[in-house]
PDB file of the backbone (N, CA, C, O) and the ligand in Angstrom, with CONECT records:
HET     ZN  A 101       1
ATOM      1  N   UNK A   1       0.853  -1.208   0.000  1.00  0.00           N
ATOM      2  CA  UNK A   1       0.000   0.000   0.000  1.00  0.00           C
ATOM      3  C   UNK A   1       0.888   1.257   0.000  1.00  0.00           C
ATOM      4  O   UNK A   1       1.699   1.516   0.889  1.00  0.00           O
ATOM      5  N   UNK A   2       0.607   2.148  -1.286  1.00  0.00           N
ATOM      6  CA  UNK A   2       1.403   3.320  -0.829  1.00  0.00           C
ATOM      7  C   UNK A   2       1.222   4.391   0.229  1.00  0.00           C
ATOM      8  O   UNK A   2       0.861   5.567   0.200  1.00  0.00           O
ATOM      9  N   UNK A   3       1.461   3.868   0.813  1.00  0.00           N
ATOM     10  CA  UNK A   3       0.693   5.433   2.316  1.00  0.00           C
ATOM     11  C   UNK A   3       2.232   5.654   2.884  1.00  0.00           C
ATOM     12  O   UNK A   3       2.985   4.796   3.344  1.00  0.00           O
ATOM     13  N   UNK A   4       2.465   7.059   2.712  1.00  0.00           N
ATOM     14  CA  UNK A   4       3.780   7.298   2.923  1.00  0.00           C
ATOM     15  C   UNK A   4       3.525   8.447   4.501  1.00  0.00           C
ATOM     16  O   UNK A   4       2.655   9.265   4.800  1.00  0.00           O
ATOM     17  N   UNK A   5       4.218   8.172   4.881  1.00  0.00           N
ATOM     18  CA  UNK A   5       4.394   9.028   6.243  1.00  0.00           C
ATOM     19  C   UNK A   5       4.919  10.300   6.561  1.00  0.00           C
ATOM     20  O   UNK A   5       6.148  10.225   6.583  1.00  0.00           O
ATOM     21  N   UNK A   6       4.475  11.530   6.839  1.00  0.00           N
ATOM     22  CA  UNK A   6       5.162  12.683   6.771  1.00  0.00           C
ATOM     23  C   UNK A   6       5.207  13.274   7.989  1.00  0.00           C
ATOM     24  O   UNK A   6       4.496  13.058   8.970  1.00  0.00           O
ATOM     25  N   UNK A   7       6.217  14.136   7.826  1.00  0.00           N
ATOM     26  CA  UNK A   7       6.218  14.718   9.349  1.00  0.00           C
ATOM     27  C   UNK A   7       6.052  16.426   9.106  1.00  0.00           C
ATOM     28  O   UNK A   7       6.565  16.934   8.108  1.00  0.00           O
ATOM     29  N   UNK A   8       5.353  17.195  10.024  1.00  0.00           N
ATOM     30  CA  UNK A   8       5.476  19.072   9.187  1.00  0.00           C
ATOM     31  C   UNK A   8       6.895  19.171  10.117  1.00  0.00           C
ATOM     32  O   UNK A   8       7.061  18.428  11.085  1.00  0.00           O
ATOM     33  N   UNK A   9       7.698  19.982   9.783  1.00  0.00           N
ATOM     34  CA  UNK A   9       8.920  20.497  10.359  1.00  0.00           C
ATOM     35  C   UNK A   9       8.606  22.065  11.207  1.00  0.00           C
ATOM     36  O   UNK A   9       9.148  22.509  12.219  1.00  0.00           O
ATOM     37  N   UNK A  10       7.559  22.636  10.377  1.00  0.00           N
ATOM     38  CA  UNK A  10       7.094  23.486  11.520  1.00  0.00           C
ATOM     39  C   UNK A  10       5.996  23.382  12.435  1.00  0.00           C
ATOM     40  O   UNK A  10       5.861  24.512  12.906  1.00  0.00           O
ATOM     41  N   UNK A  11       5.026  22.508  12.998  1.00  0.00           N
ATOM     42  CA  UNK A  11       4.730  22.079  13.775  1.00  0.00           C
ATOM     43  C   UNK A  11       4.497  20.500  14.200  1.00  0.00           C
ATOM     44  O   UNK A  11       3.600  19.848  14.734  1.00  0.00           O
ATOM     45  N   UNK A  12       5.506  20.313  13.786  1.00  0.00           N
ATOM     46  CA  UNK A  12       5.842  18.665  14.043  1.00  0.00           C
ATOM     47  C   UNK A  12       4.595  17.692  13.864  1.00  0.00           C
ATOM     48  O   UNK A  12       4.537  16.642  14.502  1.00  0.00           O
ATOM     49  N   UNK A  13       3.843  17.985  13.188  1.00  0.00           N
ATOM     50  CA  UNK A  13       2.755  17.323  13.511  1.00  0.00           C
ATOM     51  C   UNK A  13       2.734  16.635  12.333  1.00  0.00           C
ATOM     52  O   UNK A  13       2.765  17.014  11.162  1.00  0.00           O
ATOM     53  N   UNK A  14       2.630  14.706  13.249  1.00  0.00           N
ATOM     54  CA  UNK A  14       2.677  13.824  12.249  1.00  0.00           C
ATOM     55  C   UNK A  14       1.551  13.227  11.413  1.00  0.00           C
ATOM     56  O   UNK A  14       0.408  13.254  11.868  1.00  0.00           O
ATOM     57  N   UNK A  15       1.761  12.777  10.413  1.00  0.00           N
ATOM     58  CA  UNK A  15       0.456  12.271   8.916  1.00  0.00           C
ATOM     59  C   UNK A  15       0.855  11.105   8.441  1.00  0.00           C
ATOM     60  O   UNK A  15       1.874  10.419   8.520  1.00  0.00           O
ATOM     61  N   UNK A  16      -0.433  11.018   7.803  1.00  0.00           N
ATOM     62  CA  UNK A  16       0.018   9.607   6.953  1.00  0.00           C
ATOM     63  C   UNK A  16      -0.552  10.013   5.297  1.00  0.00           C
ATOM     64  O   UNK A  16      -1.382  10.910   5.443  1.00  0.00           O
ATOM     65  N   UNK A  17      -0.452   9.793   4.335  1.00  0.00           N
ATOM     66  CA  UNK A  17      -0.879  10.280   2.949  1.00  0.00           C
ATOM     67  C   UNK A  17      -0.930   8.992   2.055  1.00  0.00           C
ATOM     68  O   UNK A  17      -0.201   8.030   2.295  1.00  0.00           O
ATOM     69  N   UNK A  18      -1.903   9.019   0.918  1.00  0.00           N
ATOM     70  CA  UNK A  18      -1.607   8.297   0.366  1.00  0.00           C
ATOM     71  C   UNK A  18      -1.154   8.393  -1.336  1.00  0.00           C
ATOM     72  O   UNK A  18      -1.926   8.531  -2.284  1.00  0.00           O
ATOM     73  N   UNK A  19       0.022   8.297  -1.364  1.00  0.00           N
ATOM     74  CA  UNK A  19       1.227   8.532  -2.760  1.00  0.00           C
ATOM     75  C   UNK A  19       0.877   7.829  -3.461  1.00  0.00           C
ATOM     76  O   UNK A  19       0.991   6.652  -3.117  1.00  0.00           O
ATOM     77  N   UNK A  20       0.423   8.039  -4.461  1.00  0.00           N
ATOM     78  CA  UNK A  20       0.238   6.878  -6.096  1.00  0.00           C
ATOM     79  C   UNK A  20       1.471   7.200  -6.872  1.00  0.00           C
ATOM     80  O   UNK A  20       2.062   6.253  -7.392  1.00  0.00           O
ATOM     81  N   UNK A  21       1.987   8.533  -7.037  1.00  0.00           N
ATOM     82  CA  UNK A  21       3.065   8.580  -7.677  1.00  0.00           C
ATOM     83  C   UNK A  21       4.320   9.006  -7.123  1.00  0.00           C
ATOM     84  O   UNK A  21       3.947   9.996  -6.492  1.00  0.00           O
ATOM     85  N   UNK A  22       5.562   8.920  -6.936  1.00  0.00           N
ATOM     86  CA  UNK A  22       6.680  10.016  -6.289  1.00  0.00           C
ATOM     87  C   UNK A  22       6.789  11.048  -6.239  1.00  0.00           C
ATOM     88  O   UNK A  22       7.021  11.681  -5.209  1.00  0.00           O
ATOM     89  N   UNK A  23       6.605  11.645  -7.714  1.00  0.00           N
ATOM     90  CA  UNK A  23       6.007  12.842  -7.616  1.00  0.00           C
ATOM     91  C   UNK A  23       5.488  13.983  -6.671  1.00  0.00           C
ATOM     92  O   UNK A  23       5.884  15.118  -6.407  1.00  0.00           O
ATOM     93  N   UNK A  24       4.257  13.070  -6.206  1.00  0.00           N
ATOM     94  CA  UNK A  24       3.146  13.623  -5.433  1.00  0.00           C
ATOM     95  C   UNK A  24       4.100  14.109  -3.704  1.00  0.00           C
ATOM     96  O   UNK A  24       4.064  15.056  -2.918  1.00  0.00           O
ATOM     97  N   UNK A  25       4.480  13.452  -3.764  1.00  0.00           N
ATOM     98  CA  UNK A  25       5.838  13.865  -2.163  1.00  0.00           C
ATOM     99  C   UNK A  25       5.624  15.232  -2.181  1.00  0.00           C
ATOM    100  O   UNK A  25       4.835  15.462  -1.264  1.00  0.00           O
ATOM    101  N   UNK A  26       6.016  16.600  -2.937  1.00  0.00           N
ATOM    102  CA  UNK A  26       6.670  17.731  -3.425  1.00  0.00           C
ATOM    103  C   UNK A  26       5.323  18.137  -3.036  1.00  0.00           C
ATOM    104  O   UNK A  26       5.279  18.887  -2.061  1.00  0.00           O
ATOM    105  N   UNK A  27       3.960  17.737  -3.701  1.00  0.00           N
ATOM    106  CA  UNK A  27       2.858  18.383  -3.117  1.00  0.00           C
ATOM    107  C   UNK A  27       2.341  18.362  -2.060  1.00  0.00           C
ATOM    108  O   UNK A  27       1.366  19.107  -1.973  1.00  0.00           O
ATOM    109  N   UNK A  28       2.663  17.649  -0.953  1.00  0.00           N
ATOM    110  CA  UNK A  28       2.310  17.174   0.054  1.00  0.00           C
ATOM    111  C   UNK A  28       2.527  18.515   1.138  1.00  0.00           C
ATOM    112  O   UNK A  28       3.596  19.047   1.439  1.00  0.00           O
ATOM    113  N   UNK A  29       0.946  18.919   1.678  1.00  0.00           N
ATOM    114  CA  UNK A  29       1.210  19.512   2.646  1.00  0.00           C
ATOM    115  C   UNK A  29       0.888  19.412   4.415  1.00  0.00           C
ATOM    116  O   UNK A  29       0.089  18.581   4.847  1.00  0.00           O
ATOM    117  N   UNK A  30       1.391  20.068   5.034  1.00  0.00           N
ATOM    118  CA  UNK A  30       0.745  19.985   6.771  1.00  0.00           C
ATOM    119  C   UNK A  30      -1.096  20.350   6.353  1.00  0.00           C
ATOM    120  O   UNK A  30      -1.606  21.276   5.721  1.00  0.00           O
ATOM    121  N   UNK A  31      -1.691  19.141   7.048  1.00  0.00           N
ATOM    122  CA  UNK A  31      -3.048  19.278   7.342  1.00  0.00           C
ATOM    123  C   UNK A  31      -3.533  20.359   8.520  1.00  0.00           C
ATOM    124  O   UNK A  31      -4.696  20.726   8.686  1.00  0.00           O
ATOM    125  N   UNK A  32      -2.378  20.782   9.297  1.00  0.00           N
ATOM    126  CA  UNK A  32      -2.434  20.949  10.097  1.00  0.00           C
ATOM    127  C   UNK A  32      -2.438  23.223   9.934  1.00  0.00           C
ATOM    128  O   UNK A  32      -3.110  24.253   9.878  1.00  0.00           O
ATOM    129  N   UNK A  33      -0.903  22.510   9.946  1.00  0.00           N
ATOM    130  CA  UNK A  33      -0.916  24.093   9.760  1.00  0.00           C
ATOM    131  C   UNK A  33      -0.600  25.122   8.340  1.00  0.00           C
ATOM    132  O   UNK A  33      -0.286  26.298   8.154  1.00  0.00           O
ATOM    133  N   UNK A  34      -0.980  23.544   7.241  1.00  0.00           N
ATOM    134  CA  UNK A  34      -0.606  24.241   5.620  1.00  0.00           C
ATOM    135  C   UNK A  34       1.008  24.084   5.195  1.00  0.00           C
ATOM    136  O   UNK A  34       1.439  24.297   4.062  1.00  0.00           O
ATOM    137  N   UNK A  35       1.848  23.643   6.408  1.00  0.00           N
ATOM    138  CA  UNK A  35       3.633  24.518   5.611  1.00  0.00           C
ATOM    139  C   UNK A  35       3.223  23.286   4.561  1.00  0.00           C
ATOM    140  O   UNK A  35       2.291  22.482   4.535  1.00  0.00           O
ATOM    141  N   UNK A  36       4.330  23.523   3.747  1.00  0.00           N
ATOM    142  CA  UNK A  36       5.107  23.283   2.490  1.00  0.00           C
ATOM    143  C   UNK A  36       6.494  22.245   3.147  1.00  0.00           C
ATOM    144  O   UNK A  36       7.014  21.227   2.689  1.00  0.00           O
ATOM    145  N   UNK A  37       6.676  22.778   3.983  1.00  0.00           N
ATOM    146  CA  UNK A  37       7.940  22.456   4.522  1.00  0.00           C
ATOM    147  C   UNK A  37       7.910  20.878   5.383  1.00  0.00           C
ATOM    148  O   UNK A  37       8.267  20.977   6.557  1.00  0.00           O
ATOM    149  N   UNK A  38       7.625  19.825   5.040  1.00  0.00           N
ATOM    150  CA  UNK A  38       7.093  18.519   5.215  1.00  0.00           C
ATOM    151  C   UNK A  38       8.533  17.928   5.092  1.00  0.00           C
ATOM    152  O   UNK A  38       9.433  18.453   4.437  1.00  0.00           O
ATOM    153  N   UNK A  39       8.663  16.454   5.997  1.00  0.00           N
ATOM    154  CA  UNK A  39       9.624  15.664   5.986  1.00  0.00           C
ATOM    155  C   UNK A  39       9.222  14.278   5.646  1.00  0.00           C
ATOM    156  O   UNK A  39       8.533  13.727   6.505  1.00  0.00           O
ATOM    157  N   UNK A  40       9.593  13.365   4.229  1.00  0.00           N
ATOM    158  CA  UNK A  40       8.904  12.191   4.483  1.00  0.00           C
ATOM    159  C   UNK A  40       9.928  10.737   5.480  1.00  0.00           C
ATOM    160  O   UNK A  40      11.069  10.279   5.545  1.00  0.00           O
ATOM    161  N   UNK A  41       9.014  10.603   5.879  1.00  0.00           N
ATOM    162  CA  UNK A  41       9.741   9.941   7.077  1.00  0.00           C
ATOM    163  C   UNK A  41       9.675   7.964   6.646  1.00  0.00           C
ATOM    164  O   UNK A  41       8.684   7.235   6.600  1.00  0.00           O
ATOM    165  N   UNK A  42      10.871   7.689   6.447  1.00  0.00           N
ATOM    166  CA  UNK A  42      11.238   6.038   6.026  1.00  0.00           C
ATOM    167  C   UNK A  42      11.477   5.012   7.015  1.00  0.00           C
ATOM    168  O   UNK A  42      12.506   4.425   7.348  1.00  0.00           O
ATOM    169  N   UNK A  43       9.662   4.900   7.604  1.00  0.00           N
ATOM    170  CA  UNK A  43      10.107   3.799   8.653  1.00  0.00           C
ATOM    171  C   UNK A  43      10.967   2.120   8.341  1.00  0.00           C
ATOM    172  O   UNK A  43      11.498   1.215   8.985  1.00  0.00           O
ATOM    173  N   UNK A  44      10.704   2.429   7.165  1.00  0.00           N
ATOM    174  CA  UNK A  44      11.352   0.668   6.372  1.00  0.00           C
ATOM    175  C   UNK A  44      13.012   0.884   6.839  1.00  0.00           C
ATOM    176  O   UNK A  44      13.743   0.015   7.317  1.00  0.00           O
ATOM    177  N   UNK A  45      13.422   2.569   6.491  1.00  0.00           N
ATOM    178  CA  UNK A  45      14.792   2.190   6.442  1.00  0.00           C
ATOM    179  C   UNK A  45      15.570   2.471   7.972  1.00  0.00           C
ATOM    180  O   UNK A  45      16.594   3.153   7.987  1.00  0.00           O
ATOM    181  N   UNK A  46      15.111   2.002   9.013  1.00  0.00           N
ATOM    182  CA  UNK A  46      15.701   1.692  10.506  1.00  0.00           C
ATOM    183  C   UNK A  46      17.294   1.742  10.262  1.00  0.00           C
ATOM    184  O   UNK A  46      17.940   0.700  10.376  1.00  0.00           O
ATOM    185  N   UNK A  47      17.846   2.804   9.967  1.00  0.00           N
ATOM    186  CA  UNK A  47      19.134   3.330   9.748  1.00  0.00           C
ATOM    187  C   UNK A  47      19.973   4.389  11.025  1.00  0.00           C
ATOM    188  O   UNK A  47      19.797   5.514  11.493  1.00  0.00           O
ATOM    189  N   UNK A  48      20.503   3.769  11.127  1.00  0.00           N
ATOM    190  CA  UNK A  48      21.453   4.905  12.505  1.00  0.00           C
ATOM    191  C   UNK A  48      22.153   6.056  11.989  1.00  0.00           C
ATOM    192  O   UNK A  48      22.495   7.040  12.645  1.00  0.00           O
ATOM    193  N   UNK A  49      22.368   5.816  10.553  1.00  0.00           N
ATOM    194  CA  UNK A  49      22.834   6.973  10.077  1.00  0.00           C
ATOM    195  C   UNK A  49      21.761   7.828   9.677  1.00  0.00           C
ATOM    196  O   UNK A  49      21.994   8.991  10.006  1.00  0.00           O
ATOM    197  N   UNK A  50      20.620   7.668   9.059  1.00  0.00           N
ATOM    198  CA  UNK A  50      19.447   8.548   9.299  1.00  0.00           C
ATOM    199  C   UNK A  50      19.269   9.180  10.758  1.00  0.00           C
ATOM    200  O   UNK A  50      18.401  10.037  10.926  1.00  0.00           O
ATOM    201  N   UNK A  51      19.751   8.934  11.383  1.00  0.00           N
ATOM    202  CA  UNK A  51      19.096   9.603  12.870  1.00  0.00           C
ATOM    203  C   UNK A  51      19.945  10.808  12.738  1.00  0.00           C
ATOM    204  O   UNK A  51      19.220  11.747  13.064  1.00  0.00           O
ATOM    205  N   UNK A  52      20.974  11.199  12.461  1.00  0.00           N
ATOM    206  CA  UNK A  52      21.465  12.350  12.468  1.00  0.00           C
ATOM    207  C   UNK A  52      20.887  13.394  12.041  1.00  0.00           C
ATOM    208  O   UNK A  52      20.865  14.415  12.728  1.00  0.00           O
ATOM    209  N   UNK A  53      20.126  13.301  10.432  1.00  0.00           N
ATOM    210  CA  UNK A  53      19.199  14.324  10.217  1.00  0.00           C
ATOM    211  C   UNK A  53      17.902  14.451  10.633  1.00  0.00           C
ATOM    212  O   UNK A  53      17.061  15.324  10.419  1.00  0.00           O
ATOM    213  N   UNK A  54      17.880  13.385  11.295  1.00  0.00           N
ATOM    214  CA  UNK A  54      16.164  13.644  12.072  1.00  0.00           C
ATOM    215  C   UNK A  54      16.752  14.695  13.346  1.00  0.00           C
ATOM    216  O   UNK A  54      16.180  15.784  13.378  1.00  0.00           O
ATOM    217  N   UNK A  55      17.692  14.502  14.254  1.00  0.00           N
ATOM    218  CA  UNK A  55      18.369  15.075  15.284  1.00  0.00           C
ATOM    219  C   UNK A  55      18.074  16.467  14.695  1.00  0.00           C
ATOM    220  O   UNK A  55      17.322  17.385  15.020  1.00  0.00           O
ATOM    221  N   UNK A  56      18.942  16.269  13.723  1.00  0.00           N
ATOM    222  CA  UNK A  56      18.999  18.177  13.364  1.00  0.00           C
ATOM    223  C   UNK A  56      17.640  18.828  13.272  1.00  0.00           C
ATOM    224  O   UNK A  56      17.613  19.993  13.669  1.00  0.00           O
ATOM    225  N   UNK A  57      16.326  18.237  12.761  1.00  0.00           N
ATOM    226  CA  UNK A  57      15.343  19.018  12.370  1.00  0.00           C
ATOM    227  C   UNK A  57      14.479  18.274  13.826  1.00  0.00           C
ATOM    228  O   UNK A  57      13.271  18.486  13.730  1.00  0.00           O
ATOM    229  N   UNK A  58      14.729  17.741  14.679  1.00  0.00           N
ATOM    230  CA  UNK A  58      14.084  17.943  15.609  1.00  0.00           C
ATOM    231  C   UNK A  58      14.303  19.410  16.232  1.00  0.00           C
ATOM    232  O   UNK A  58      13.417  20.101  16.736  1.00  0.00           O
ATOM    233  N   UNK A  59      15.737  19.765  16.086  1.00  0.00           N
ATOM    234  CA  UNK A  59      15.981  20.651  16.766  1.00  0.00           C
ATOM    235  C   UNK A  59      15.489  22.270  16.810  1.00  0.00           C
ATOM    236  O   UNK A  59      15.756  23.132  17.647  1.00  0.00           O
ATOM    237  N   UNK A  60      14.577  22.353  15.450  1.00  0.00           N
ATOM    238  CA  UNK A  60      14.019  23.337  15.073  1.00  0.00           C
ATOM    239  C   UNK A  60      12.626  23.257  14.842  1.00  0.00           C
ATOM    240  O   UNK A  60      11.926  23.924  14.081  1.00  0.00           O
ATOM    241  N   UNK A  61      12.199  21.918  15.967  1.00  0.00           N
ATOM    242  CA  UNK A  61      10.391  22.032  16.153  1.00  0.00           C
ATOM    243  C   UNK A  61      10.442  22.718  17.709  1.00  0.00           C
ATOM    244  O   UNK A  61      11.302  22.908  18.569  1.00  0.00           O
ATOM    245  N   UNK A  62       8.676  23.026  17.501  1.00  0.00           N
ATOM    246  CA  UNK A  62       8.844  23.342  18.326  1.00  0.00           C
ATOM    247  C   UNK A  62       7.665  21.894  19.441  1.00  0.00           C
ATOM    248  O   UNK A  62       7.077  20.844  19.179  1.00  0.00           O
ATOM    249  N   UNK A  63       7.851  22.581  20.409  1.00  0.00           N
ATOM    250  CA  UNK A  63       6.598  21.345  20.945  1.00  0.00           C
ATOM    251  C   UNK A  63       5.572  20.854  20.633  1.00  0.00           C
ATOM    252  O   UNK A  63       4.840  21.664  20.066  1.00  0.00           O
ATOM    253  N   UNK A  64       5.219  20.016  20.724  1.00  0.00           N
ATOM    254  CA  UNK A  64       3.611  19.975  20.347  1.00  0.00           C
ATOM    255  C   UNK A  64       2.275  20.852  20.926  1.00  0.00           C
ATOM    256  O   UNK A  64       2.665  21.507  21.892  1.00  0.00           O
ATOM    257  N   UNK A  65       1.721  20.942  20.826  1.00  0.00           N
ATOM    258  CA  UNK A  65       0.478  21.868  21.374  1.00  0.00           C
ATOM    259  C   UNK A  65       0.525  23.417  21.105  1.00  0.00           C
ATOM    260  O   UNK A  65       1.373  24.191  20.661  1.00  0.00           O
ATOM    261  N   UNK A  66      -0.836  23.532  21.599  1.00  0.00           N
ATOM    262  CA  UNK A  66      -0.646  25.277  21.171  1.00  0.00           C
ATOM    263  C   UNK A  66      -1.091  25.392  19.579  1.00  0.00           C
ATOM    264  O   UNK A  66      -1.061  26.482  19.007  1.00  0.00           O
TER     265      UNK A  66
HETATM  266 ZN    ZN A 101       2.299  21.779  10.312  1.00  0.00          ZN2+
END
């Protein structure tokens, strides 16, 4: 099933979508608060070297709520 997982980077708030094409990634926005600015998030690839850039853009959410 394509249902790809996104995260907003400005209010962290997580989604699920469903992608028919790759494409479609680029259009993908926060339900939440509209950004543009979306992260798609690759639970398949359980990588330790991925955690570094999740680190970094955790570091510029802000909390949840509000
Ligand atoms: Zn958002």
């Amino acid at each position: 099933m394509p249902l790809y997982e996104f995260k907003c980077l400005d209010c962290c708030h997580d989604f699920e979508k469903l992608i028919l094409k790759t494409s479609q990634t680029s259009e993908v926005m926060c339900p939440v608060c509209r950004s543009r600015r979306i992260e798609e998030k690759f639970s398949t690839f359980a990588s330790s070297s991925s955690s570094k850039s999740v680190a970094a853009n955790k570091a510029n959410c802000a909390p949840s709520g509000g």
